[in-house]
Backbone as a ProteinNet text record, in pm:
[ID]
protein_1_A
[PRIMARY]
XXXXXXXXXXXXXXXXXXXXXXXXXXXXXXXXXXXXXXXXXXXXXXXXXXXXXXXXXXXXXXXXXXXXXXXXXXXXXXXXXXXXXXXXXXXXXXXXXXXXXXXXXXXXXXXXXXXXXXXXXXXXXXXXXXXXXXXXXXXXXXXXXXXXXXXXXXXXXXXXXXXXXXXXXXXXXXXXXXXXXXXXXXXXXXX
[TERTIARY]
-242.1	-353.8	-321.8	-398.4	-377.1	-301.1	-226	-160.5	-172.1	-138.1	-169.1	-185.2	-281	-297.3	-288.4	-178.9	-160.6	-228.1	-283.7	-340.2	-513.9	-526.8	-651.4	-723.6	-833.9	-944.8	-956.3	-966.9	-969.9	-1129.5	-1168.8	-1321	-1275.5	-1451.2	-1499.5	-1436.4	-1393.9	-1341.7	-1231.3	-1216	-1022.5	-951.5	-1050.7	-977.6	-1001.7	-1130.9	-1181.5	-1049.3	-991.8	-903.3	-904.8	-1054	-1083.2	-1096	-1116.6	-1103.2	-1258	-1279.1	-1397.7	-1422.5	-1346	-1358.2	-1354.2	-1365.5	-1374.3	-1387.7	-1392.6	-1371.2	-1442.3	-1551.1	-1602.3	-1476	-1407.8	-1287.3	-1216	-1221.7	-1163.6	-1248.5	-1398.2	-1449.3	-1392.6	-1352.2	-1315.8	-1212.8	-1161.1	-1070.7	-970.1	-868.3	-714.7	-727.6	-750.7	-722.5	-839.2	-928.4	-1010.5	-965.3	-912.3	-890	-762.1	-658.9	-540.9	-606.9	-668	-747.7	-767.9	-861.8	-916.4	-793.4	-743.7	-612.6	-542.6	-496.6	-410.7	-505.6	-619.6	-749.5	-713.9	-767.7	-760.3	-569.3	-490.2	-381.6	-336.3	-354.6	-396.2	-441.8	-594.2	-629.5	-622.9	-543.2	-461.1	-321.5	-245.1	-121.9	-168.1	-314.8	-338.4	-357.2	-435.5	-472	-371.4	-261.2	-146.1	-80.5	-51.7	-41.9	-92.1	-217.2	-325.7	-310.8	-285.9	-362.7	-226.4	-62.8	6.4	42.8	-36.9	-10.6	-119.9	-234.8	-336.2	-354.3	-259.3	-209.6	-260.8	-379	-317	-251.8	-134.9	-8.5	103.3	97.8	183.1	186.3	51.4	10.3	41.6	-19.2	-7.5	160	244.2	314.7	348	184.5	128.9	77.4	60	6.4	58	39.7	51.7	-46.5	31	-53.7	-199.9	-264.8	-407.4	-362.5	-311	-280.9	-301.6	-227.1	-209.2	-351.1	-446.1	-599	-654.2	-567.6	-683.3	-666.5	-543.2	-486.2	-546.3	-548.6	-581.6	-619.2	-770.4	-829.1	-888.7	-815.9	-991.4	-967.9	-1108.4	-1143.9	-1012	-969.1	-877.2	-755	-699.7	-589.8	-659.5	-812.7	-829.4	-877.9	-922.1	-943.7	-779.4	-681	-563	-503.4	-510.2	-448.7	-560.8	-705	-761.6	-778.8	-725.9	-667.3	-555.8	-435.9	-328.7	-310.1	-405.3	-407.2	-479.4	-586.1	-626.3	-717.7	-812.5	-910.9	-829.8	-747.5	-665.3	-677	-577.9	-544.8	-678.3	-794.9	-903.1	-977.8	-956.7	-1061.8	-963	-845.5	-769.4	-795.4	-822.3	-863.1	-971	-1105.6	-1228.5	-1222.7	-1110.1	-1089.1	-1035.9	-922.5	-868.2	-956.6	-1023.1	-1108.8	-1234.7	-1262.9	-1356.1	-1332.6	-1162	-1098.2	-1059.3	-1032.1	-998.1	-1094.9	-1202	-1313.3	-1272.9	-1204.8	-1193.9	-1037.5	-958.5	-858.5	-852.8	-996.4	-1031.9	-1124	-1145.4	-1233.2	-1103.7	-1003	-871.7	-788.1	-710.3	-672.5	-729.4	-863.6	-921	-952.1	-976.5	-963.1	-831	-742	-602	-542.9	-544.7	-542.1	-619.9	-719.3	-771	-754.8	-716.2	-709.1	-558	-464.3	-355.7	-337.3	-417.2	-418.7	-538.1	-608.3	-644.3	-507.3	-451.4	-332.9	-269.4	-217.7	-108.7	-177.2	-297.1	-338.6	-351.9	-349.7	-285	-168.3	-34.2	85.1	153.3	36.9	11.5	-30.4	82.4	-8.5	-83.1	-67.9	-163.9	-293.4	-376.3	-546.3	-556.3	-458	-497.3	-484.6	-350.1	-300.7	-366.1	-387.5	-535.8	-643.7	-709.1	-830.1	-814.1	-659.4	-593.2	-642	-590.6	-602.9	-720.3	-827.4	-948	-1036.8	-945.6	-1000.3	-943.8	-825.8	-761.2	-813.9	-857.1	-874.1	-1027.3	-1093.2	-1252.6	-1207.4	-1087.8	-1056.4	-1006.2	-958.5	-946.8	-1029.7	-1171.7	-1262.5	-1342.5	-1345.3	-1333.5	-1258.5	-1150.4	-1009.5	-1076.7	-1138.3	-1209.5	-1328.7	-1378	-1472.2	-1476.9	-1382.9	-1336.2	-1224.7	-1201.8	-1125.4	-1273.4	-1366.3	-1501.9	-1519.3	-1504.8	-1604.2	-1501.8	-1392.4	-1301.7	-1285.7	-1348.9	-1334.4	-1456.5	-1591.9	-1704.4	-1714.9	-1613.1	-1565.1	-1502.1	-1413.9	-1319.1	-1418.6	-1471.7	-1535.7	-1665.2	-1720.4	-1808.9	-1737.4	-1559.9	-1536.3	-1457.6	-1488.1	-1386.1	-1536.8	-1680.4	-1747.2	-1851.2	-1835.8	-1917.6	-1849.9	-1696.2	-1629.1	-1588.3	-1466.9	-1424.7	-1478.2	-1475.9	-1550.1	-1496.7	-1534	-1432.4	-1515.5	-1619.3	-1682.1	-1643.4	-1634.5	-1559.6	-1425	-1373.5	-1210.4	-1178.4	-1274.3	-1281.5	-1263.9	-1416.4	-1390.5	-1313.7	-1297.8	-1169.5	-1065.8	-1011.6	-886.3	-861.5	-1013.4	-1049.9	-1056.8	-1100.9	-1081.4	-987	-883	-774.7	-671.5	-674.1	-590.1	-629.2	-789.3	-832.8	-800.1	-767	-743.2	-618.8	-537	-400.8	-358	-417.8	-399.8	-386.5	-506.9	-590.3	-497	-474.1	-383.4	-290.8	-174.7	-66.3	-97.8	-199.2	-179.1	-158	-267	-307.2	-152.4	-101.5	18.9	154.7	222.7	279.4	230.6	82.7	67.5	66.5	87.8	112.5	247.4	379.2	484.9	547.9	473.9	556.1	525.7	446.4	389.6	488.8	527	643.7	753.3	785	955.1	962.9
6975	7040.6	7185.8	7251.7	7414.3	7509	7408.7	7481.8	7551.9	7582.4	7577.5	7463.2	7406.8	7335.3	7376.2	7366.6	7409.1	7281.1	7181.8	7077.6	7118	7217.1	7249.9	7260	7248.1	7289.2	7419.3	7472	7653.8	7645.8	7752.2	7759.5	7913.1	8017.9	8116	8218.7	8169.8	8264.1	8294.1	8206.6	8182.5	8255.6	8232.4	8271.4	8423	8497.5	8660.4	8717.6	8643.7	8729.2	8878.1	8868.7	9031.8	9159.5	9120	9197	9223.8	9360.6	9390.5	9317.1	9286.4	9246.3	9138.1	9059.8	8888.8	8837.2	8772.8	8727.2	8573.6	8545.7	8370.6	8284.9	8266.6	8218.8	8188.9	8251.3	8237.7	8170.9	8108	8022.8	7856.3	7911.2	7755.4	7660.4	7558.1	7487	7458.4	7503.9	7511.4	7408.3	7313.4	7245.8	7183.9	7258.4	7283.6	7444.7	7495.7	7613	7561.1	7484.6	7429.8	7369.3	7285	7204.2	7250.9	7381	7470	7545.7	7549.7	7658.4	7614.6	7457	7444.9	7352.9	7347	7283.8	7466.5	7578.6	7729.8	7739.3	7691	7760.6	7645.3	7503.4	7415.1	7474.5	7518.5	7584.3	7703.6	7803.7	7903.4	7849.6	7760.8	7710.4	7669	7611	7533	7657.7	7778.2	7893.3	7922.3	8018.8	8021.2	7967.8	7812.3	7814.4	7816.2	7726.9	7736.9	7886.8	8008.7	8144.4	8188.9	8114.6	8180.7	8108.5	7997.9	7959.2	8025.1	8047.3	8079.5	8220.9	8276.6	8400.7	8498	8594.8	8575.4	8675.6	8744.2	8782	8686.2	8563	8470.2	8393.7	8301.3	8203.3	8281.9	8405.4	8442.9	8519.8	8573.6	8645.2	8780.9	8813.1	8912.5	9055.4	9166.5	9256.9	9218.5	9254.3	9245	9125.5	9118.2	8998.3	9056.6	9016.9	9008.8	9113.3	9164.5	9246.5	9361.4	9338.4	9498.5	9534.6	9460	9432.9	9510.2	9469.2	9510.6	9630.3	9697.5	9819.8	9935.6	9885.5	9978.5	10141.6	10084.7	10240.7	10291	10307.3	10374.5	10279.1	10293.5	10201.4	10265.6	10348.5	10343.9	10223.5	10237	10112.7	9940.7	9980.3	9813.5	9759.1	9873.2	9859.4	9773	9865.8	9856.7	9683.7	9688	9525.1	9414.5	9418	9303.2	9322.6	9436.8	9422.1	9362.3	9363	9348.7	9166.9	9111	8968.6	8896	8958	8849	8788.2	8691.3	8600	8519.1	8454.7	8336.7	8363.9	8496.4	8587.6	8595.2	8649.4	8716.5	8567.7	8463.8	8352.2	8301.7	8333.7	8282.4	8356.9	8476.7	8596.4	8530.7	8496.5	8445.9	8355.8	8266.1	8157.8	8163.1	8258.5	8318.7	8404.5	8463.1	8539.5	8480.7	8375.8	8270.8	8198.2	8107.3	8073.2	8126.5	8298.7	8324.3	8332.9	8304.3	8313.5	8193.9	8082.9	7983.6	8000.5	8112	8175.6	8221.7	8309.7	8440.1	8329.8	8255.3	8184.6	8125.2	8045.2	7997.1	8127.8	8171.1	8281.7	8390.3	8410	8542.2	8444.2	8295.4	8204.9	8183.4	8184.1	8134.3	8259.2	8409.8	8513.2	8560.6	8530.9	8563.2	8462.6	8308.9	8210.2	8258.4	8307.3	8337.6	8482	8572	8706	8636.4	8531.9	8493.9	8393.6	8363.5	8264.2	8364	8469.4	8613.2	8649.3	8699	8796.7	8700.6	8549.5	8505.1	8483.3	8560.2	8572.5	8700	8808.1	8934	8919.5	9004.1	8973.5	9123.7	9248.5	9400.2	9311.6	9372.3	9356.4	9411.2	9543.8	9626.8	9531.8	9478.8	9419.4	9306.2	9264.6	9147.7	9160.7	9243.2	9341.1	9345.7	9428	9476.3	9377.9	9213.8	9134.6	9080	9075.9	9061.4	9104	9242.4	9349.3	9361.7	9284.8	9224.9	9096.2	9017.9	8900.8	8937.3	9014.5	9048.5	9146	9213.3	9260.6	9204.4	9100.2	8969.7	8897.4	8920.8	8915.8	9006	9118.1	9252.7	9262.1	9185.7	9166.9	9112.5	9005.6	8898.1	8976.5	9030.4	9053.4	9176.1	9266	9368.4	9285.5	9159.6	9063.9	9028.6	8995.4	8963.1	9064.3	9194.1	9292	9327.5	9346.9	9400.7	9241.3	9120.5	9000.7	9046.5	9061.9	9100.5	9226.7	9355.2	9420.1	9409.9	9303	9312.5	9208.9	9077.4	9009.4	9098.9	9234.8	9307.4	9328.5	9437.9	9469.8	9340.7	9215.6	9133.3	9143.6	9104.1	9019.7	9145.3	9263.3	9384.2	9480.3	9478.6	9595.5	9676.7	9768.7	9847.6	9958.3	9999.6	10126.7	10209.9	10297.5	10403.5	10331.3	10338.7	10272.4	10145.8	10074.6	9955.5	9933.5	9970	10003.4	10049.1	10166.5	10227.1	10145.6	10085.6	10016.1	9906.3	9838.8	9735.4	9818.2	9881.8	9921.2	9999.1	10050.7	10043.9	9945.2	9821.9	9670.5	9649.7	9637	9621.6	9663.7	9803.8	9828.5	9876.1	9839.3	9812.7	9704.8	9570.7	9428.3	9421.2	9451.7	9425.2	9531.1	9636.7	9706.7	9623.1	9601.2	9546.7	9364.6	9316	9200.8	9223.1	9359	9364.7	9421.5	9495.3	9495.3	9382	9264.4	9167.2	9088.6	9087.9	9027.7	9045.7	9199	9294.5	9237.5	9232.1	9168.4	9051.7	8968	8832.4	8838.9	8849.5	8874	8913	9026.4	9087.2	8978.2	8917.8	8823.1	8713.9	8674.2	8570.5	8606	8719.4	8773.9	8758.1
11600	11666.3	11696.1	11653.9	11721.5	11608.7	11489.2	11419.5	11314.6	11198.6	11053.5	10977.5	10946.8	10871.9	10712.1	10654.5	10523.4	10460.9	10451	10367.8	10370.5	10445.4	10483.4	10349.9	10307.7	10176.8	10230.1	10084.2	10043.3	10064.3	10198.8	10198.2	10166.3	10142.7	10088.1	10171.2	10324.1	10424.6	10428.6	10347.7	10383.2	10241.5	10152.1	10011.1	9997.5	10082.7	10067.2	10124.3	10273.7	10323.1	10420.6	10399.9	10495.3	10337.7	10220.8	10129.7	10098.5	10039.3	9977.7	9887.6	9765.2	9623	9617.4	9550.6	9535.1	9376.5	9328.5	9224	9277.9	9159.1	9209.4	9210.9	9098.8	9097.8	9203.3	9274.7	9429.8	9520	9473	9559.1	9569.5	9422.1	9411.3	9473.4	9453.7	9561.2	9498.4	9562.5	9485.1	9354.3	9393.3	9318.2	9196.8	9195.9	9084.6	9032.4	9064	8968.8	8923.2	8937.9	8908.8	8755	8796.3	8669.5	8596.7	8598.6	8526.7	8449.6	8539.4	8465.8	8378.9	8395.3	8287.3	8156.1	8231.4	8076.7	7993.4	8037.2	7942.1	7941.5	7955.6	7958.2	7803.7	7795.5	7700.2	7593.2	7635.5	7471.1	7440.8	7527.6	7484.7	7428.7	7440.8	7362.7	7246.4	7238.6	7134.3	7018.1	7073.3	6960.9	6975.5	6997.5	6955.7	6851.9	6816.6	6728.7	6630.2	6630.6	6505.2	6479.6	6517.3	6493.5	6456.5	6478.3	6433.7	6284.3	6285.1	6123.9	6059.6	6090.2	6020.4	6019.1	5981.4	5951	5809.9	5782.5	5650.6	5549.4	5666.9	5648.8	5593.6	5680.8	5646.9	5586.9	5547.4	5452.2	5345.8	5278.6	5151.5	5125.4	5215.9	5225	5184.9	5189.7	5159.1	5233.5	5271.8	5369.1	5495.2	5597.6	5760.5	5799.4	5877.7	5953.9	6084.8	6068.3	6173.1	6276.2	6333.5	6443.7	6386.2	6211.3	6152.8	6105.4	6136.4	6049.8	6165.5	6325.3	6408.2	6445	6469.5	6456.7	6365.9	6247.5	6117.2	6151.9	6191.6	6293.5	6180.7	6028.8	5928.9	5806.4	5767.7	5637.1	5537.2	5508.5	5399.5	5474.5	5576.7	5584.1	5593.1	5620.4	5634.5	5528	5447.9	5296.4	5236.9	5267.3	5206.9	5252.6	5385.8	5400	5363.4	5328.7	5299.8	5180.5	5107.4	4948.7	4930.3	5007.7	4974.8	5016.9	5101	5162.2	5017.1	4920.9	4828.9	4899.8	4815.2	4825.5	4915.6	4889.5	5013.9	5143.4	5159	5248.2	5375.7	5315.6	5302.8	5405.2	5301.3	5378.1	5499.3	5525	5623.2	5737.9	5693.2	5822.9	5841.3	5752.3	5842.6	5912.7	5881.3	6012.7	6122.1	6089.7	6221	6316.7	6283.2	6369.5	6385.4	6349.2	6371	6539.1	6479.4	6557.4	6722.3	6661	6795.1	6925.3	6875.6	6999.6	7101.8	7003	7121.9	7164.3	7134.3	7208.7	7290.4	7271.5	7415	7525.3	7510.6	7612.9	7649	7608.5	7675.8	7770.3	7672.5	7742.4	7884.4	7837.4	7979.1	8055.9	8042.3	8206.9	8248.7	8173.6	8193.7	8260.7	8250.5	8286.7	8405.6	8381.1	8530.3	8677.5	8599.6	8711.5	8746.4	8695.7	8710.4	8828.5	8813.6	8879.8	9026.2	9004	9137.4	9190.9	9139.6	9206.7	9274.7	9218.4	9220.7	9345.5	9336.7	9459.9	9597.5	9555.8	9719.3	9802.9	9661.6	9723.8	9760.5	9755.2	9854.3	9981	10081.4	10181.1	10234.1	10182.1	10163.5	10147.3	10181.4	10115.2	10030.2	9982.5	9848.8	9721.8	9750.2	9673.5	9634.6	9718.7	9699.4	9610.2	9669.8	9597.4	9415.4	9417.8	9291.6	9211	9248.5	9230.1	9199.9	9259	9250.2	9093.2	9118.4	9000.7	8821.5	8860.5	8769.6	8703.9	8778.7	8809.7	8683.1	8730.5	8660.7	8548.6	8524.3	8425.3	8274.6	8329.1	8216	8101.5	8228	8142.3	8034.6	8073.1	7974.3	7842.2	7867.5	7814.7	7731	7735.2	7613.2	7554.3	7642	7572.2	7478.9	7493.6	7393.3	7284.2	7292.5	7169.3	7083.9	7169.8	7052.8	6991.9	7033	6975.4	6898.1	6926.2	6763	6687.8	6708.8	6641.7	6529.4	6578.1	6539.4	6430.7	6438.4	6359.5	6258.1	6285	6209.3	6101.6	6125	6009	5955.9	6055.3	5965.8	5863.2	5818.9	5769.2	5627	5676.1	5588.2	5525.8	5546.7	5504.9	5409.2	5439.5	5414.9	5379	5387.9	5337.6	5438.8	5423.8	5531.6	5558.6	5676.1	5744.8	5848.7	5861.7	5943.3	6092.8	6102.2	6247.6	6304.5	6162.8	6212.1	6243.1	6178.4	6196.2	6307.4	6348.5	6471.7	6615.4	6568	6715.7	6747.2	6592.5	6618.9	6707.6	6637.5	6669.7	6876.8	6856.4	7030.1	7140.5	7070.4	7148.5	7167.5	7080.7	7058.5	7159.2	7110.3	7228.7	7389.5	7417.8	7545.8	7614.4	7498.5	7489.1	7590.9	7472.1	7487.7	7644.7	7650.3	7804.7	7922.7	7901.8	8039.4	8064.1	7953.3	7924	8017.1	7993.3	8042.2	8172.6	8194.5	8346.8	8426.9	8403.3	8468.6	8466.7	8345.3	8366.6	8459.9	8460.6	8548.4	8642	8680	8847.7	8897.5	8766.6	8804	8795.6	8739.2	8726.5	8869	8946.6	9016.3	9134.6	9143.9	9232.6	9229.6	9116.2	9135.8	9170.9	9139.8	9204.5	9333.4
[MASK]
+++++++++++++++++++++++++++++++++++++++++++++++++++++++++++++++++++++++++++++++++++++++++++++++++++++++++++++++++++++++++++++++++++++++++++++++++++++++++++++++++++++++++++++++++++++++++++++++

């Protein structure tokens, strides 16, 4: 009586903390975002591998693998690696980037349920917040993986282009940014 009840259920008051920012994610109850987390952390292991066999750098042993596709940045290099991948090559990329949509829906929940776990082992409000903002940055994260996903099969299915290449290669590394922030702040959270 009178004390901390640590067995207590996570209500809306308890999880804001006195913070501006919030994330829905944080409405939820420990132990439905637990659930949640390791159902997307599951089918982020699961794309992982499917996406590191379904390579088609590696299947053919041919050109760079999918990263170097998304990188490229102008139609002369993305010209050059979905020449150098072949018809094989070529239909392995459409599956992979088919595929990865149900990567980015694993992953940016698995990432953001992770940066809401993180920002409740701050005890700053900034840091919280950070968290919060991270937490909604994850999702950005995915959604600049569709749009250089969406590029990149313009350019498998229509040919390469400096616009496309372009903005792949802008997702990309907006992607992979915003990725590693969120991570750094989950990281430093466990130390």
């Amino acid at each position: 009586m009178g004390g901390l009840d640590v067995t207590a259920e996570v209500t809306p008051e308890r999880t804001k903390r006195n913070t501006a920012m919030s994330h829905p994610f944080m409405l939820l109850l420990s132990r439905e975002r637990t659930f949640l987390f390791w159902i997307s952390l599951s089918i982020t292991a699961i794309g992982i591998v499917v996406l590191g066999f379904a390579d088609p750098g590696r299947v053919n042993g041919k050109g760079p693998r999918v990263v170097g596709f998304e990188l490229a940045g102008t139609a002369a290099k993305a010209g050059q690696i979905m020449e150098s991948w072949g018809d094989l090559g070529r239909t392995v990329a459409g599956f992979n980037l088919g595929f990865d949509y149900l990567f980015i829906l694993g992953y940016s929940t698995a990432m953001t349920l992770a940066c809401v776990w993180a920002s409740q082992r701050y005890s700053r409000s900034m840091l919280i917040e950070l968290g919060a903002v991270l937490a909604w940055l994850q999702g950005v994260a995915g959604a600049l993986d569709c749009t250089e996903d969406a590029s990149l099969l313009v350019m498998l299915f229509h040919g390469a282009s400096n616009r496309a290449a372009a903005i792949a290669r802008f997702s990309a590394c907006g992607k992979f940014g915003l990725l590693v922030l969120g991570l750094v702040y989950i990281l430093v959270a466990v130390i």
